[in-house]
N, CA and C of each residue as an Amber inpcrd file, in Angstrom:
protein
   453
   0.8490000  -1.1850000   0.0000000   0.0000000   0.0000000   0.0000000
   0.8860000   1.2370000   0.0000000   0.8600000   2.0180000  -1.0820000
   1.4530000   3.4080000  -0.9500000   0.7650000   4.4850000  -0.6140000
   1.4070000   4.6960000   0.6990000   0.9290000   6.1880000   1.4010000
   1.2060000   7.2130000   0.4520000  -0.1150000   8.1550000   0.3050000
  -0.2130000   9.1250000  -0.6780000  -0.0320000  10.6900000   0.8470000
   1.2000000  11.2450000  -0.1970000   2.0130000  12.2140000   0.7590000
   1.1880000  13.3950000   0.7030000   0.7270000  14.3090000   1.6190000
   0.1320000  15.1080000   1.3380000   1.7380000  16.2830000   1.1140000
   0.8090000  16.9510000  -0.4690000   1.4110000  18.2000000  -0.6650000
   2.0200000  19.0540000  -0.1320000   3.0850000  19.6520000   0.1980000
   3.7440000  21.1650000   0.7850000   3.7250000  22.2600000   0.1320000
   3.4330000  23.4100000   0.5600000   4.1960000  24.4920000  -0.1210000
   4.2590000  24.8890000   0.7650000   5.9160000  25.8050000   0.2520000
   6.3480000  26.5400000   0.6370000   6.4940000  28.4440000   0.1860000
   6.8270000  29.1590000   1.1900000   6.9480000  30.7850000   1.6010000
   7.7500000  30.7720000   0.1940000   7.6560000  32.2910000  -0.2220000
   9.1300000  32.9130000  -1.2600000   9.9980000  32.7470000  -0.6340000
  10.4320000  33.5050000   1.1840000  11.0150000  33.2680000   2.0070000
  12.0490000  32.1750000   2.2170000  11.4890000  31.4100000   2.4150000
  11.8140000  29.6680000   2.7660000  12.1880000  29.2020000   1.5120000
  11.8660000  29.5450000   0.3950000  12.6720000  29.2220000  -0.9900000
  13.8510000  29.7030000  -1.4360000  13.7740000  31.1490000  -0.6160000
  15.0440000  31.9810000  -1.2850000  16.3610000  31.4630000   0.1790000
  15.7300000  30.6950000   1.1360000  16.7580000  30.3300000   1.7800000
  17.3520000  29.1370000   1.3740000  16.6900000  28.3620000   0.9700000
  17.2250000  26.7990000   0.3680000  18.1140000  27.0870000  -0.7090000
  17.7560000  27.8430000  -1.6780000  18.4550000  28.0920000  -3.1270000
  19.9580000  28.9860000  -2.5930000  19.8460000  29.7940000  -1.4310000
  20.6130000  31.1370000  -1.3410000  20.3170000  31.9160000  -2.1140000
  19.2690000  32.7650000  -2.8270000  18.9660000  33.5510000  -3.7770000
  18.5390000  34.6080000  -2.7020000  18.2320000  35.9660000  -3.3170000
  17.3060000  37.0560000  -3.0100000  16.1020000  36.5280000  -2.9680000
  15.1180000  37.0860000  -2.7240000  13.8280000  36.8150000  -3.0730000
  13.3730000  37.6340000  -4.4110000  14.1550000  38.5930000  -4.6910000
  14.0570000  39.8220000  -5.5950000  13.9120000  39.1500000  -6.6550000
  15.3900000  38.2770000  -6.6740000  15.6400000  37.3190000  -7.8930000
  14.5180000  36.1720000  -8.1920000  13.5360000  35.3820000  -7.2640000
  12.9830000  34.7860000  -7.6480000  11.7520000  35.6310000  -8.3150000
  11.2350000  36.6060000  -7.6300000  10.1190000  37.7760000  -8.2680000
  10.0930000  37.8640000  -9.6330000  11.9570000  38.2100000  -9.8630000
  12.2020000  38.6090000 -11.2740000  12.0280000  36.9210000 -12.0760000
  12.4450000  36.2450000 -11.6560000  11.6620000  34.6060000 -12.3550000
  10.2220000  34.5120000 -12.5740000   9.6870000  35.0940000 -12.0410000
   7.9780000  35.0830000 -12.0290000   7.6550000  36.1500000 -12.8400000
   8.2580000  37.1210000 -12.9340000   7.8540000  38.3420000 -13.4670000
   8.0800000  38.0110000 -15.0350000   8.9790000  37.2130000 -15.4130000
   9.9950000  37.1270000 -16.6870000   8.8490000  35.4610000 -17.2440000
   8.0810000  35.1070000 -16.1700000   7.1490000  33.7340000 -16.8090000
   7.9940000  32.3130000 -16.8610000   8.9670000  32.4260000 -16.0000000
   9.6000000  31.6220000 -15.5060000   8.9320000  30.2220000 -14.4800000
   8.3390000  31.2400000 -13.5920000   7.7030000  30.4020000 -12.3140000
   6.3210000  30.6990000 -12.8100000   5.6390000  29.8480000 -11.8350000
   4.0450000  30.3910000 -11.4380000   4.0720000  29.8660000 -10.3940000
   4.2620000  30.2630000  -9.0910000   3.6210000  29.7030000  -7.8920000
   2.1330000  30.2530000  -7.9200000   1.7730000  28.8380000  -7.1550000
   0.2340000  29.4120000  -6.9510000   0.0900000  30.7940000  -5.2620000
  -1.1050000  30.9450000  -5.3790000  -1.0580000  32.2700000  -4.2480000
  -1.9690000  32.1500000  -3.0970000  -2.0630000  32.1790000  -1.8930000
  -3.0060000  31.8740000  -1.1390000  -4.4150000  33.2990000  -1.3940000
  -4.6810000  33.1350000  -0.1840000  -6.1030000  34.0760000  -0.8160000
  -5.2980000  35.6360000   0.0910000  -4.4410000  35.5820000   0.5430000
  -4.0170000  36.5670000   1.3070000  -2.9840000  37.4640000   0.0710000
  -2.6440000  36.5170000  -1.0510000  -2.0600000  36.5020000  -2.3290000
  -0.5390000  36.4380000  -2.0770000  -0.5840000  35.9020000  -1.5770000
   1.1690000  35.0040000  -0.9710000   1.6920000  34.2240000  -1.5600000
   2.4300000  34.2710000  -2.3560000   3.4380000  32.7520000  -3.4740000
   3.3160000  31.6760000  -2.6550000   3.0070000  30.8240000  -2.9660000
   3.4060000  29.3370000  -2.5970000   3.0880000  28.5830000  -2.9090000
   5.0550000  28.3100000  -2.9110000   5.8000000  27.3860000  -4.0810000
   5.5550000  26.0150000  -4.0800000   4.6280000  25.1090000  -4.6970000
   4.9090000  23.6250000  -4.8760000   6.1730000  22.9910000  -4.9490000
   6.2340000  21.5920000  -4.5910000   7.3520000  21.1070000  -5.2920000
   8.0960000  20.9920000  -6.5730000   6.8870000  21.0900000  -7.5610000
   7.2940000  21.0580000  -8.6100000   7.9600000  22.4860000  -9.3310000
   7.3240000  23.8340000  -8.3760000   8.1160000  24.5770000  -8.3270000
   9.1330000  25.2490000  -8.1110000   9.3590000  24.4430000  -7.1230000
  10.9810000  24.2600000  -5.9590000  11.9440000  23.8630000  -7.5420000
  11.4720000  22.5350000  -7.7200000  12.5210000  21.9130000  -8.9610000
  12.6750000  22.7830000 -10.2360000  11.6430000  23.3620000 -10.5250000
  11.6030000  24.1520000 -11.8680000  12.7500000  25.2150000 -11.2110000
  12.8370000  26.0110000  -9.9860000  13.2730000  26.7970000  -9.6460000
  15.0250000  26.3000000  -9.5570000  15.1410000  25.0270000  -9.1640000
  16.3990000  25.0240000  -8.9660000  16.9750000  24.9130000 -10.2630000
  16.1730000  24.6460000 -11.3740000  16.7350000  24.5390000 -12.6870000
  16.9950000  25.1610000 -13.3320000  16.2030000  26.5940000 -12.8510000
  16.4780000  27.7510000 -13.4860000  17.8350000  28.6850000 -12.8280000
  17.8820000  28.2200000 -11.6450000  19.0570000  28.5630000 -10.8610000
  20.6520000  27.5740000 -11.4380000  20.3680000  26.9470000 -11.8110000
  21.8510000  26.1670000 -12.2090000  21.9520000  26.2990000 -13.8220000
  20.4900000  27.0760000 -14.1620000  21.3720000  27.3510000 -16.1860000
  21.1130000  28.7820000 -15.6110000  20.9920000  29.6450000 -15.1180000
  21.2880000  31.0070000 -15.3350000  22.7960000  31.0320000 -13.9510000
  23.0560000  30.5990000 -12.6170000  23.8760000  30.8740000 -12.0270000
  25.4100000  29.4770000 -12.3280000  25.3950000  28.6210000 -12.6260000
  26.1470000  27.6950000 -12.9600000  26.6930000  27.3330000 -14.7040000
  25.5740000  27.8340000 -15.2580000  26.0330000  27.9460000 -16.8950000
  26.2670000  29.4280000 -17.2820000  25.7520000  30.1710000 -16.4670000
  25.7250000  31.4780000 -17.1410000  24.7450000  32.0670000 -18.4630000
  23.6950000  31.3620000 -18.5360000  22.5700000  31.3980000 -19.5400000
  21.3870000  32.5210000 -19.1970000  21.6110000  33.3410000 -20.0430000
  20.4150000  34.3870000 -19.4780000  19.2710000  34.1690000 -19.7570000
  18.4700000  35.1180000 -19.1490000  16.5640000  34.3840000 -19.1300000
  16.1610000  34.1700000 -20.2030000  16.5640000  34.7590000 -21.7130000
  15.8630000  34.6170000 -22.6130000  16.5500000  32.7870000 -22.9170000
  17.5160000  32.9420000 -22.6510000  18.0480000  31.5940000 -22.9190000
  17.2660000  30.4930000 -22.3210000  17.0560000  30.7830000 -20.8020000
  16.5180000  29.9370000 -19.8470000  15.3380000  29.6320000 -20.2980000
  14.7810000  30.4580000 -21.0750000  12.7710000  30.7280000 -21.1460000
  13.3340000  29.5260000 -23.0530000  14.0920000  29.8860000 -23.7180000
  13.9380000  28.8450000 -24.8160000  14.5490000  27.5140000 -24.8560000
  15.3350000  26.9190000 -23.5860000  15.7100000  25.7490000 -22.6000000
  14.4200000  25.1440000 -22.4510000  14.1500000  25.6620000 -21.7050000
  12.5620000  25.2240000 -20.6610000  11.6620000  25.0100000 -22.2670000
  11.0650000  25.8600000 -22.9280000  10.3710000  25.8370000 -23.6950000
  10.6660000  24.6960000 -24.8370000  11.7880000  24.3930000 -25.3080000
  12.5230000  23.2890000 -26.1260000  12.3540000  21.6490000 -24.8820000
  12.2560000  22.0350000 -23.8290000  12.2920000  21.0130000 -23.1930000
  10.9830000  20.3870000 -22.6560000   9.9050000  21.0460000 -22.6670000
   8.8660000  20.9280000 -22.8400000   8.2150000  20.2500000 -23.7930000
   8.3600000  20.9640000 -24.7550000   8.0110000  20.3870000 -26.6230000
   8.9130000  19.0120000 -27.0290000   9.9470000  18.6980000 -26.4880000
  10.5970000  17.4330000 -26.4060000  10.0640000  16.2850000 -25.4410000
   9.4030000  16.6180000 -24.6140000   8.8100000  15.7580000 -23.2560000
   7.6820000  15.6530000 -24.3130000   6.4030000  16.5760000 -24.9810000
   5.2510000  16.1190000 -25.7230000   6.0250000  15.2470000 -27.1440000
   6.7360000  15.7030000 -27.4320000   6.8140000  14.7170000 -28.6820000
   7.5250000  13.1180000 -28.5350000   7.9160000  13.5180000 -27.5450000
   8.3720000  11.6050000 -26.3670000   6.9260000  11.1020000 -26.5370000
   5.8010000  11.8990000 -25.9360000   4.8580000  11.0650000 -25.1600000
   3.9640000  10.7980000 -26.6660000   3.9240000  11.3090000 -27.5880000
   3.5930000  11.3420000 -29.3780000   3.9670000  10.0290000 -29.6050000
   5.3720000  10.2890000 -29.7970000   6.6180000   9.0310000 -30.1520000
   5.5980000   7.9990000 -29.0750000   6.0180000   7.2270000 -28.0060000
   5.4280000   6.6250000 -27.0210000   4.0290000   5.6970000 -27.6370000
   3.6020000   7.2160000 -27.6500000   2.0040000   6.2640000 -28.1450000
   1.9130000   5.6970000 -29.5180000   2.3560000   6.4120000 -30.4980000
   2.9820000   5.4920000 -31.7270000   3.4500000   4.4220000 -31.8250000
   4.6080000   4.5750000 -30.8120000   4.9140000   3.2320000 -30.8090000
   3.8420000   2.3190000 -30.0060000   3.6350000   2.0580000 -28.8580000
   2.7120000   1.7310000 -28.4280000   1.4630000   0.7870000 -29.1220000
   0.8330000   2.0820000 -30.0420000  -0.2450000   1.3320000 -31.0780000
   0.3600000   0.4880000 -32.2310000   1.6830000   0.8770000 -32.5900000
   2.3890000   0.0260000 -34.1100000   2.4650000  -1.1110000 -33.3750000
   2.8290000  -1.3710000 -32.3630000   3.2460000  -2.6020000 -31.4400000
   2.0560000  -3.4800000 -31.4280000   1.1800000  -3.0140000 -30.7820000
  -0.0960000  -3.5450000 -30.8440000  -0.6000000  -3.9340000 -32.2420000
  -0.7180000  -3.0660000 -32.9580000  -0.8730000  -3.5510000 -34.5030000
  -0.6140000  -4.7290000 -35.0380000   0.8550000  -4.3800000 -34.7740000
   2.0230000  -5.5900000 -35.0770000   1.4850000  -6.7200000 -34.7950000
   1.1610000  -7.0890000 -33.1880000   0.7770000  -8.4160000 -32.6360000
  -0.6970000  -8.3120000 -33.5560000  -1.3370000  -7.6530000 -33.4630000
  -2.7800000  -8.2580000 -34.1000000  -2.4380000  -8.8550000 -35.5620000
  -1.7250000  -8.3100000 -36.3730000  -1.0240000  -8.7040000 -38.1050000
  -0.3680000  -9.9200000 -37.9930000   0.5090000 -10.0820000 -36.8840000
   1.0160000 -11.1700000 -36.4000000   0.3730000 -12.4960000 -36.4520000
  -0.6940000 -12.1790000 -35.7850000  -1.5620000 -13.7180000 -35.0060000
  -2.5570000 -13.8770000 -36.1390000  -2.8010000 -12.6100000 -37.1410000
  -3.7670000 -13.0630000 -38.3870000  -2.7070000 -13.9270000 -39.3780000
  -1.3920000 -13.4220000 -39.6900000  -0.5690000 -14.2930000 -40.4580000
  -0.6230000 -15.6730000 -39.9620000  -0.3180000 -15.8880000 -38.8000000
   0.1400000 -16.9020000 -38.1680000  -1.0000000 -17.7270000 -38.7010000
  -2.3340000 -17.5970000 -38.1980000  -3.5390000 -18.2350000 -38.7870000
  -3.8850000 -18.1370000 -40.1260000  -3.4230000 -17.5010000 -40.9580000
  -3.7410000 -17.3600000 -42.4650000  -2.1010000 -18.9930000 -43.0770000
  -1.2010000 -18.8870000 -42.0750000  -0.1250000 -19.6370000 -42.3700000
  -0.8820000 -21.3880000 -42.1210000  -0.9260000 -21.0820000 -40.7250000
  -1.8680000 -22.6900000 -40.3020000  -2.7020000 -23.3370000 -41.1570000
  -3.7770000 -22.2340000 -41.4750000  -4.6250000 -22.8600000 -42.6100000
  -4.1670000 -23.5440000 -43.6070000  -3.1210000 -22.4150000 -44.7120000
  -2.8080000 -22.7480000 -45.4370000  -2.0520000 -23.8020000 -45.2510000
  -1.2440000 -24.5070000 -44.2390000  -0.3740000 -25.7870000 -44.0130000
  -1.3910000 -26.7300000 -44.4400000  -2.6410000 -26.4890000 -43.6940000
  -3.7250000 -27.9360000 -43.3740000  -4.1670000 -27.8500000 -44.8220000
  -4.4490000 -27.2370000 -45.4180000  -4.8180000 -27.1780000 -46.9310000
  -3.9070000 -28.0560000 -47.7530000  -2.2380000 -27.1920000 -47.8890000
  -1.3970000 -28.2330000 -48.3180000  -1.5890000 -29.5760000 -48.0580000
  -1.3670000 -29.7950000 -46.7370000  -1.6880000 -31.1060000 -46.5170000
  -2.4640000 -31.9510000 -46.8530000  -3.6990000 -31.0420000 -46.5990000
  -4.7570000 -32.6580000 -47.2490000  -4.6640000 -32.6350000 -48.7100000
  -4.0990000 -31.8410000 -49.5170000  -4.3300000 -31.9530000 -50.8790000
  -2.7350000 -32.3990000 -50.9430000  -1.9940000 -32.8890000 -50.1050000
  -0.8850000 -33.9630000 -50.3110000  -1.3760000 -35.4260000 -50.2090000
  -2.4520000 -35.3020000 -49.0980000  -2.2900000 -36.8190000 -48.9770000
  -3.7060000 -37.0890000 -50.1640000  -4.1440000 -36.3160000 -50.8440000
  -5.7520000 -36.4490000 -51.4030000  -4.3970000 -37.2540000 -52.8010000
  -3.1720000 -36.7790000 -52.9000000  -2.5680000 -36.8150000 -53.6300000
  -1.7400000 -38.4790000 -53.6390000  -1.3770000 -38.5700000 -52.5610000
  -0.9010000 -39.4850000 -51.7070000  -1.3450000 -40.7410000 -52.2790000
  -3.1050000 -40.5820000 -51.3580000  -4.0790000 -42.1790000 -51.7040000
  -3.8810000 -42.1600000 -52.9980000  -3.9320000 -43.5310000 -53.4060000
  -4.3820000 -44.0970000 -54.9500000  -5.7270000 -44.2460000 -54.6470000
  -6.3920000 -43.9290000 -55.8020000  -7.9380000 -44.0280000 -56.3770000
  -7.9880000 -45.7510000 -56.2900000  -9.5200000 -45.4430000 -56.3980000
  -9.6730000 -47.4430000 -56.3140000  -8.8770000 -48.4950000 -57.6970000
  -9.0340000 -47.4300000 -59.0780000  -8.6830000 -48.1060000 -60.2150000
  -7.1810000 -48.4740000 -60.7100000  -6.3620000 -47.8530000 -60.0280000
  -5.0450000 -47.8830000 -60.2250000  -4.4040000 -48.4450000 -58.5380000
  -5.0770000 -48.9820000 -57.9230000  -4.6260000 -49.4900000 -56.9660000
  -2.7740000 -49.8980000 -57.3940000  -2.9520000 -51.0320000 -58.4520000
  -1.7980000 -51.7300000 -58.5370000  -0.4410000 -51.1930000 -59.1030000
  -0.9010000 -49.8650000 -60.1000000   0.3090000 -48.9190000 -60.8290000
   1.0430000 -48.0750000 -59.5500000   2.2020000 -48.8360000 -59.5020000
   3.2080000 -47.8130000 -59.0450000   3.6380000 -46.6260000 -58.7810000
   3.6360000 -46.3580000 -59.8080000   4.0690000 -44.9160000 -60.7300000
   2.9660000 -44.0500000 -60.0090000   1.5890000 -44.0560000 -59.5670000
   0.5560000 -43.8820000 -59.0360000   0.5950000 -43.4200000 -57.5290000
   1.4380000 -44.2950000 -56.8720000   1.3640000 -44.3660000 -55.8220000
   2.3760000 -42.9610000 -55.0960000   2.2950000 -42.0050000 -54.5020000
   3.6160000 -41.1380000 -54.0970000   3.4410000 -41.1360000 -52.5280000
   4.6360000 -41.2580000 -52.1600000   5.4130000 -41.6940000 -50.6520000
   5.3720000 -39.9620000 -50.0600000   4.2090000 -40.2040000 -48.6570000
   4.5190000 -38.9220000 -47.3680000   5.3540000 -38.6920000 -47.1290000
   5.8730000 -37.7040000 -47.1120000   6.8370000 -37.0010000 -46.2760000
   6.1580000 -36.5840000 -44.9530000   6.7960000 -36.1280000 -44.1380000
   6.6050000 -36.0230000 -42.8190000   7.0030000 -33.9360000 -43.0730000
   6.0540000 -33.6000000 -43.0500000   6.3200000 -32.0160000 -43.2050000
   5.8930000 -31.4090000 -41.2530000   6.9930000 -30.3230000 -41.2180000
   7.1970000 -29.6090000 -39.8450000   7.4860000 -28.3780000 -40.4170000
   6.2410000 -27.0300000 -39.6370000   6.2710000 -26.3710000 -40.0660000
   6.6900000 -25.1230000 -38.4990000   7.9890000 -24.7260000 -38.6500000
   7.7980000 -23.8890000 -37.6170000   7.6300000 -22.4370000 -37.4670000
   6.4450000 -21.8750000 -36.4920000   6.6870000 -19.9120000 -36.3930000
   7.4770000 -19.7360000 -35.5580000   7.8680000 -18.4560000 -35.8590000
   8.6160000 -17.6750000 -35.3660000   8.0010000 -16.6220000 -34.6100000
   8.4360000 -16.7950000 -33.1210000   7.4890000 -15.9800000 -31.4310000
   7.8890000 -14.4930000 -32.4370000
């Protein structure tokens, strides 16, 4: 059983102490469409987790790479549009896969048939008729046919 964690947020405050930032500097992240913390009704930022992380990410390509916001804002935005076209890709594949097995298991049965078909029109081939019982030449010898698929 997985315990479902209840949510935190956190102060601007309490964010700009974890990161070491100003708070100024995170403002200017929000201001620039960087962040969105949500706001209480008193209209107070507070930051989700998922904003904490967006935040530290924006803190290590603008203070550790040296990438300025416009940079940061077409990072994020390229990285976004790469996460939807994964989950595109994903389901494509996904359904071709599925496809696949359904095309699969119709061959497979379009193959079977056709074996049992061969077959009886080997051995229809096989028996001698009542009138030529005794001609030789008439008579043709089974093979033992093995037919294997491939998983």
């Amino acid at each position: 059983m997985k315990i479902k964690r209840k949510k935190g947020f956190f102060s601007i405050s309490a964010v700009a102490k974890m990161f070491s930032v100003h708070q100024q500097t995170i403002r200017l992240y929000e201001k620039e469409g960087l962040l969105n913390p949500k706001r209480s009704e008193g209209n107070t930022r507070l930051f989700s987790e998922e904003d904490i992380e967006r935040l530290e990410e924006i803190i290590y390509l603008t203070h550790q790479l040296g990438i300025n916001l416009a940079g940061v804002q077409m990072i994020l935005k390229l990285k976004k549009q790469m996460k939807k076209m994964q989950q595109q890709m994903n389901e494509i594949f996904e359904e071709t896969h599925k496809q696949l097995d359904k095309q699969s298991k119709v061959s497979e049965q379009a193959i079977k048939t056709s074996a049992k078909q061969l077959m009886k029109l080997k051995q229809e081939k096989a028996l001698p008729s009542h009138h030529d019982t005794q001609s030789p030449e008439n008579i043709v010898e089974m093979d033992n046919w093995e037919i294997e698929y491939e998983e």
